[in-house]
C-alpha positions in Angstrom: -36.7 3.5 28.7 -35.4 7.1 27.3 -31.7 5.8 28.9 -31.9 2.3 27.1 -32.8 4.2 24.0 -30.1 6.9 23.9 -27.9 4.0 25.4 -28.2 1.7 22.0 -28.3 4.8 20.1 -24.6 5.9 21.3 -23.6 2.1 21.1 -24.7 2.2 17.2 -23.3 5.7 16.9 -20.0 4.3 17.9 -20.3 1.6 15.7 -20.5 3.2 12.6 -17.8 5.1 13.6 -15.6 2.6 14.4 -16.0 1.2 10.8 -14.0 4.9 9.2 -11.3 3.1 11.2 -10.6 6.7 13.3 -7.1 6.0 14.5 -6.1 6.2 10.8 -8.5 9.6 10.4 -5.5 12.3 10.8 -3.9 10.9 7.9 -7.1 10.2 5.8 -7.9 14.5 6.4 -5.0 15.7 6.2 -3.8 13.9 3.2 -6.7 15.5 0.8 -6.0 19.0 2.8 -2.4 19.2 1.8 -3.0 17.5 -1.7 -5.7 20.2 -2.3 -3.3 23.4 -1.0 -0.1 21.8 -3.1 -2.7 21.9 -6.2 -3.1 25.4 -6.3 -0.5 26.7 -4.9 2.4 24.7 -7.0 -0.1 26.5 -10.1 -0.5 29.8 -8.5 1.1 30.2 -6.1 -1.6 31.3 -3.9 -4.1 29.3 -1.9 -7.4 27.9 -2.6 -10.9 29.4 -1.7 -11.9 28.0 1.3 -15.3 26.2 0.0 -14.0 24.2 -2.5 -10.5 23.5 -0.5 -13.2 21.8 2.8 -15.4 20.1 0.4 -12.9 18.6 -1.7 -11.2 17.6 1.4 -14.2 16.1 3.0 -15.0 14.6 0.1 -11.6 12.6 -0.2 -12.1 11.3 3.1 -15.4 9.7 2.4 -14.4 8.3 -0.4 -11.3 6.3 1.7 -13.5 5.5 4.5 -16.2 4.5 2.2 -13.9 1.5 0.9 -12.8 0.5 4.2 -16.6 0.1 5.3 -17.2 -1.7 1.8 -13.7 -3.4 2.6 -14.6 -4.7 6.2 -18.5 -6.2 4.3 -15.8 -8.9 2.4 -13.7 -9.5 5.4 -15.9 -10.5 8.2 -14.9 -14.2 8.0 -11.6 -13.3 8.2 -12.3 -10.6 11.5 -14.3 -12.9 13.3 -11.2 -14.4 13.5 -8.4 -11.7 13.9 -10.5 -9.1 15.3 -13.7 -10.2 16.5 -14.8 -7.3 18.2 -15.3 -5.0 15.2 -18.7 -3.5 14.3 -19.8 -6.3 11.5 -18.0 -9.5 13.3 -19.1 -8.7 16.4 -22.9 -7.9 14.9 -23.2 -4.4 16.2 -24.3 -3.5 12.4 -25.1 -5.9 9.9 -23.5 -6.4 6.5 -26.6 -4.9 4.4 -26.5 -1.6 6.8 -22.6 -1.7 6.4 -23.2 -1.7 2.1 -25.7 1.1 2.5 -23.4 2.9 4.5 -20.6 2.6 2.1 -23.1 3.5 -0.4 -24.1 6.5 0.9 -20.3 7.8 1.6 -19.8 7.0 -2.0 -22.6 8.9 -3.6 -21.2 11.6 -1.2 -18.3 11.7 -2.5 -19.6 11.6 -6.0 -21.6 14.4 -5.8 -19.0 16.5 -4.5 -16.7 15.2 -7.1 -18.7 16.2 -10.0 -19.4 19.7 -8.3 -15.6 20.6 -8.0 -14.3 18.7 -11.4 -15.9 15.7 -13.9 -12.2 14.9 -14.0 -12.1 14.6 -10.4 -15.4 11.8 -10.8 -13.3 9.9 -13.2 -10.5 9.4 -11.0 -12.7 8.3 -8.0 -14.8 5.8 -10.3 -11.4 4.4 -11.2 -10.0 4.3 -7.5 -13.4 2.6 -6.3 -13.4 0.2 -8.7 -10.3 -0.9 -8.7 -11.0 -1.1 -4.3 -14.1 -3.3 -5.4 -11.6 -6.2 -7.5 -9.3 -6.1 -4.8 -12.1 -6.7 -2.3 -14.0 -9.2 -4.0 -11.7 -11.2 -6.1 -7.9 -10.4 -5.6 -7.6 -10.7 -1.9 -8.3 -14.2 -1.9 -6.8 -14.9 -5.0 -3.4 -13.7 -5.3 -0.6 -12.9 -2.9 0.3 -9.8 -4.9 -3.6 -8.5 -4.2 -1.7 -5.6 -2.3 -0.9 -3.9 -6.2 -4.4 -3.3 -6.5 -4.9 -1.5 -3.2 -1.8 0.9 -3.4 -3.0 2.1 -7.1 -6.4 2.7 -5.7 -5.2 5.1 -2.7 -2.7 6.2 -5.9 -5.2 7.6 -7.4 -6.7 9.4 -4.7 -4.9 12.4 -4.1 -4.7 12.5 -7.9 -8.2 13.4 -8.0 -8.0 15.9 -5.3 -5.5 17.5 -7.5 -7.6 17.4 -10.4 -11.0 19.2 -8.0 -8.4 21.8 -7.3 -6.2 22.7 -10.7 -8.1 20.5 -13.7 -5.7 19.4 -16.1 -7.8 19.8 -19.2 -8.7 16.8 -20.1 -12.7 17.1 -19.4 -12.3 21.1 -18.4 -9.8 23.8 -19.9 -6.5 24.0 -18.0 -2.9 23.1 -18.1 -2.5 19.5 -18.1 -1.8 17.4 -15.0 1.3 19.1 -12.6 4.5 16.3 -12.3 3.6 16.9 -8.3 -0.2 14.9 -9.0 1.8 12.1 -10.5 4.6 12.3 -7.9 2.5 12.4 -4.8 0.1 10.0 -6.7 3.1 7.9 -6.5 4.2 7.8 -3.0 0.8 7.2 -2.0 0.3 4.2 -3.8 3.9 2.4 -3.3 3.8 3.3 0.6 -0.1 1.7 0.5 1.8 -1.5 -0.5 3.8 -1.6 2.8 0.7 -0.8 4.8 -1.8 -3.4 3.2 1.3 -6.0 3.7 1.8 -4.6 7.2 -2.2 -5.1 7.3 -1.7 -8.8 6.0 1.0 -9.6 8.5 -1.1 -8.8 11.5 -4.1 -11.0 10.3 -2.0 -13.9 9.0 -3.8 -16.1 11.8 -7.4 -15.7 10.3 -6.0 -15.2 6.7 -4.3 -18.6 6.8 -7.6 -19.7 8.9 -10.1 -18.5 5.8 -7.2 -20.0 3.5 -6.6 -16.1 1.6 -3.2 -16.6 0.2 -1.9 -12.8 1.5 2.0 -12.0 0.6 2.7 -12.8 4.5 0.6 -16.0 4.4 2.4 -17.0 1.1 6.1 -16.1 1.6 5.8 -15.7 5.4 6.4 -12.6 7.6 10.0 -11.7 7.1 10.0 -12.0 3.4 7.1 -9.9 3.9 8.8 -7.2 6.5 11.7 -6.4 4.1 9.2 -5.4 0.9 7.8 -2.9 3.6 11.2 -1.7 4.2 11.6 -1.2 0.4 8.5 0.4 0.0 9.4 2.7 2.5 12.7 3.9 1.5 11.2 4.4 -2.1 8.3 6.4 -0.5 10.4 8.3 1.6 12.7 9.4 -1.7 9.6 10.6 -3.6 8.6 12.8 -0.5 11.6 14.5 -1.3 10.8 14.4 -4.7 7.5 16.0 -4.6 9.2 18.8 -2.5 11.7 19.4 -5.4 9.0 19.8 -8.1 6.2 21.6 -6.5 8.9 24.4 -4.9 8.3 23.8 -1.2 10.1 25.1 1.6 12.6 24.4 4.6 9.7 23.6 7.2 8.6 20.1 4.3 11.9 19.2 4.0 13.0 19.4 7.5 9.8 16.9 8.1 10.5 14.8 5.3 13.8 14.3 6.0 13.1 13.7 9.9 10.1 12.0 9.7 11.5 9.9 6.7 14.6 8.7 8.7 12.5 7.6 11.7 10.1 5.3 9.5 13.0 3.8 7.4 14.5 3.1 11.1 11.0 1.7 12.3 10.9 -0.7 8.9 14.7 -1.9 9.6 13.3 -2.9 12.8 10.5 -4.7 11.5 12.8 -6.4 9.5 15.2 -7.2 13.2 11.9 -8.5 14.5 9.5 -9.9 11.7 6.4 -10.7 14.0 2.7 -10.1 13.2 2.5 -7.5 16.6 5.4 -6.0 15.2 3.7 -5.6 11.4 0.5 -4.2 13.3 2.8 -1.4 15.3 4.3 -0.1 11.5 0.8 0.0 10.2 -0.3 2.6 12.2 3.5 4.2 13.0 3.0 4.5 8.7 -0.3 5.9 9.5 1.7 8.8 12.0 4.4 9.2 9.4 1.7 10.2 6.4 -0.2 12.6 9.0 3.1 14.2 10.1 4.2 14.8 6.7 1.7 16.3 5.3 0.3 18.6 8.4 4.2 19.6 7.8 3.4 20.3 3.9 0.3 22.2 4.7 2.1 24.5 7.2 4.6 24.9 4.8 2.3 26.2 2.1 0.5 28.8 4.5 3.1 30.4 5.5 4.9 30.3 2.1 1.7 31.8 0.4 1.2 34.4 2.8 4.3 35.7 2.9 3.6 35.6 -1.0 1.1 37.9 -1.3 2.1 39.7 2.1 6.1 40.5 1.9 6.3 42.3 5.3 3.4 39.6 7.2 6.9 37.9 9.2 9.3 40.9 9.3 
């Protein structure tokens, strides 16, 4: 009986795992991590203390994961057809446990919100609602529901920015750095070739559930070469964001690597516009975003310590 029990227990463990969508969870840390080190140090030049840096952190990622559980409650028509096997299709956890779920990781994220900034709660009521149209109405509305979804994620590293260096809008500070806006940028015009890279790997349920997605609507190679654009035009702000928050040689050698490999991986998407081929840029985006920025947080370490310790290197 005790095995039976720990048995389910694991099985629903997993579950609710499964629906923070882990393969995408080195991205979804370390994109608050670097936005939260490039706050303070493109103000200070320093690094941040290390409570608020792992709370503001961990409280970016439940805020992303909390959408994609509240996300995956409007989709499960649609999964049941494309992928039947996750948690809510597959009834491993039902819709009203998912909602509470995302609940909780929302209220999570609020609280920590509010402790670190009220600006930073703004900017996380704004990204979450914007999630909710996009979820409940624009999806299956309009082909161009991707808009919403990139200006949501947008604004997330916005408000890790704000938790870290407030721009004095609610609190006294500065005003909001050109990098917020910058990487605020990249995030959300790059989120426009994922959710379309998304799209084109469901088209069969999409078109199924009649949800009138870019790649349903102007089919996948249309769809394949606004990815590519998206991608070259995140790729330049990368570059950007290096130029106006002072970063070093170890960023750009990333960015420029890393950039030229994904613009390489979109061409071929456009070479070979199928819905497997869609699914492999989703998550080779996904790679790109956690490379980048594990780059930009190395970079900031050992640019700050050197900083404050002249001699640390030699």
């Amino acid at each position: 009986m005790n095995a039976f029990t720990n048995t389910k227990s694991s099985g629903r463990f997993k579950a609710y795992w499964e629906l923070l969508r882990p393969p995408l969870a080195p991205m979804d840390i370390a994109l608050p991590g670097a936005t939260a080190l490039l706050a303070v140090y493109a103000a200070t030049g320093g690094l941040p203390a290390i409570f608020p840096f792992a709370i503001a952190t961990l409280g970016a990622y439940v805020a992303i994961t909390s959408s994609y559980v509240f996300n995956d409650c409007c989709d499960i028509d649609v999964d049941a057809v494309g992928m039947p096997d996750r948690p809510l299709p597959s009834s491993q956890v039902s819709r009203t446990s998912a909602l509470a779920y995302s609940g909780l990781l929302f209220v999570i994220a609020a609280l920590i919100a509010l402790y670190l900034n009220p600006e930073s709660l703004v900017a996380l009521i704004t990204a979450t609602l914007i999630m909710a149209v996009y979820s409940k109405w624009a999806k299956r509305s309009t082909p161009f529901s991707w808009a919403f979804v990139g200006l949501a994620y947008g604004v997330v590293p916005i408000g890790v920015w704000l938790a870290m260096a407030p721009a004095g809008i609610l609190k006294a500070g500065p005003g909001l750095h050109e990098g917020a806006l910058i990487l605020g940028a990249m995030i959300c015009i790059t989120d426009w070739g994922f959710t379309n890279c998304d799209a084109s790997r469901d088209v069969e349920g999409d078109r199924k559930e009649g949800i009138p997605t870019f790649p349903v609507t102007y089919g996948i190679p249309k769809t394949s070469k606004l990815v590519a654009a998206t991608w070259v035009f995140g790729v330049a702000l990368s570059l950007a964001l290096g130029l106006a928050t002072g970063l070093g040689p170890i960023y750009f050698a990333a960015a420029i690597a890393a950039g030229v490999w994904m613009i390489a991986q979109t061409i071929n998407f456009i070479r070979n516009p199928t819905a497997e081929r869609g699914n492999g840029i989703f998550y080779q985006g996904a790679n790109y975003r956690a490379v980048l920025f594990a780059a930009l947080i190395i970079d900031v370490l050992l640019r700050a310590t050197v900083a404050v310790y002249p001699g640390a290197f030699g």
